[in-house]
C-alpha positions in Angstrom: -1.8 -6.5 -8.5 0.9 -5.8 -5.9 0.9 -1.6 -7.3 -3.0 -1.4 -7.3 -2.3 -2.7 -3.5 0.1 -0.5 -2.3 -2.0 2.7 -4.4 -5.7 1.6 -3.9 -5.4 -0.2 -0.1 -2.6 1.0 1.3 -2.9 4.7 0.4 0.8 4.7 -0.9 1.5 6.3 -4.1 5.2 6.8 -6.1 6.9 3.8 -4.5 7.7 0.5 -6.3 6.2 -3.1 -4.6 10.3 -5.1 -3.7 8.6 -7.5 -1.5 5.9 -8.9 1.0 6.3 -11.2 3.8 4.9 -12.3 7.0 6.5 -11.9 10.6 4.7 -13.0 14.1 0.9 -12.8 12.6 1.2 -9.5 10.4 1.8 -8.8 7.1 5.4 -6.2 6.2 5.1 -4.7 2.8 8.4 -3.6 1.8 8.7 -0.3 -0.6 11.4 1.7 -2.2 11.3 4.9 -4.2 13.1 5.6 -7.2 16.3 7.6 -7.5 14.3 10.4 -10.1 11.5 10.7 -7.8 13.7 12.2 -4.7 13.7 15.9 -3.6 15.0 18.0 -0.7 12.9 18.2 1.8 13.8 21.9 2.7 14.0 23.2 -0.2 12.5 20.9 -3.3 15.4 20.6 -5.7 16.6 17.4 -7.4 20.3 17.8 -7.0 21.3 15.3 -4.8 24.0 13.1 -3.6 23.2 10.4 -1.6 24.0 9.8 2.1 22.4 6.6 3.1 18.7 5.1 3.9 17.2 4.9 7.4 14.4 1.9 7.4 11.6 2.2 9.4 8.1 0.6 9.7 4.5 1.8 9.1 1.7 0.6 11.0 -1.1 0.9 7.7 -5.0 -0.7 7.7 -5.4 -3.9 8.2 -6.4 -6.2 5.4 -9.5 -7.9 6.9 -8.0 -9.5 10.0 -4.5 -9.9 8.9 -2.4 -6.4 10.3 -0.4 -4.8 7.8 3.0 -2.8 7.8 4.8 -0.6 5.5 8.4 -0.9 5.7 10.4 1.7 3.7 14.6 2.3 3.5 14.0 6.3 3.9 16.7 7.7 1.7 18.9 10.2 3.7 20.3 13.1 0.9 22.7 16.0 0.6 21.3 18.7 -1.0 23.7 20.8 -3.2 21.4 23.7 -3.6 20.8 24.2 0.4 23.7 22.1 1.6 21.6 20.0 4.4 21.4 16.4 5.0 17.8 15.1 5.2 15.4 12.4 4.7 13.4 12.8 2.0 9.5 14.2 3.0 7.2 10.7 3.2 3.8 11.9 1.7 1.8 8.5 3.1 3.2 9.7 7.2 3.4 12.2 9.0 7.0 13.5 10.4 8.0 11.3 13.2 5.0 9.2 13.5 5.6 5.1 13.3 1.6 5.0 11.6 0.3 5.9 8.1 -2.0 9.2 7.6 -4.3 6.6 6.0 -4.4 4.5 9.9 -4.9 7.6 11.6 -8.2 8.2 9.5 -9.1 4.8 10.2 -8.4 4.9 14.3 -10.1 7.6 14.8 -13.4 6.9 12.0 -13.4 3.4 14.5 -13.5 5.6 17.4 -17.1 6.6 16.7 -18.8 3.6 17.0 -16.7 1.5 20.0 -15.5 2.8 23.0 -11.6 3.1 23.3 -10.5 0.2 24.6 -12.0 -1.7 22.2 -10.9 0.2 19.4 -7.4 -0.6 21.3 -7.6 -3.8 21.1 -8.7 -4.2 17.7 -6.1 -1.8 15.8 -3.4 -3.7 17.7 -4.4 -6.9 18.0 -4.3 -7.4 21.7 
C-alpha cells in the first residue's frame, strides 16, 4: 500500500516508503532513493561518490483533510565525469521550491472555483 501511496497519491515515483508519521496536525512521509537510481545533475552520469544528504520538506496534496508532507534526505554527489558537487535533480519539485509539482497543479486547479483567500486558507490550514 505505502508504494501505490507515494506513486498513485502523492505523485512520487523511484523512491522507497522508510516511514510515516504525524507532527502538529499533518501527516510527514519520509522517502529515500536508492544508491543505483542516482545521476549528476549536470551532466547525467552514474559515477559518483558521495558527499552527504541535505533533508528538506515538501508540502504535497492533502489527503482528505489531513495535510501531507514529503520529507526527503537529498543526496549531495561528486561527480567524477564533470567534477561538481550537486544535489541530485528531484523529478516530483521544482529547483528551489519547498512544494510538490503535483501541489502546484492542485493550488492553482482550486483557484478557479474560490477566490484567493480562501484557497489560502484551505491549502494551509489557517
Amino acid at each position: 500500500m505505502p508504494q501505490r501511496l507515494l506513486y498513485h497519491i502523492l505523485g512520487v515515483h523511484g523512491y522507497q516508503w522508510d516511514q510515516i508519521f504525524s507532527e502538529d496536525h499533518q501527516m510527514i512521509c519520509v522517502i529515500s532513493q536508492s544508491r543505483e537510481s542516482l545521476c549528476c545533475s549536470h551532466c547525467n552520469p552514474k559515477r559518483l561518490i558521495s558527499q552527504g544528504k541535505v533533508t528538506r520538506r515538501f508540502k504535497t496534496v492533502p489527503l482528505g483533510s489531513q495535510q501531507i508532507e514529503i520529507e526527503f534526505a537529498i543526496p549531495r554527489v561528486r561527480c567524477r565525469a564533470c567534477h561538481l558537487v550537486r544535489q541530485v535533480k528531484i523529478p516530483f519539485a521544482k529547483s528551489k521550491k519547498r512544494y510538490t509539482k503535483l501541489f502546484e497543479q492542485y493550488a492553482l486547479g482550486l483557484l478557479r472555483f474560490a477566490t484567493t483567500l480562501y484557497a489560502f486558507a484551505y491549502l494551509f490550514a489557517c
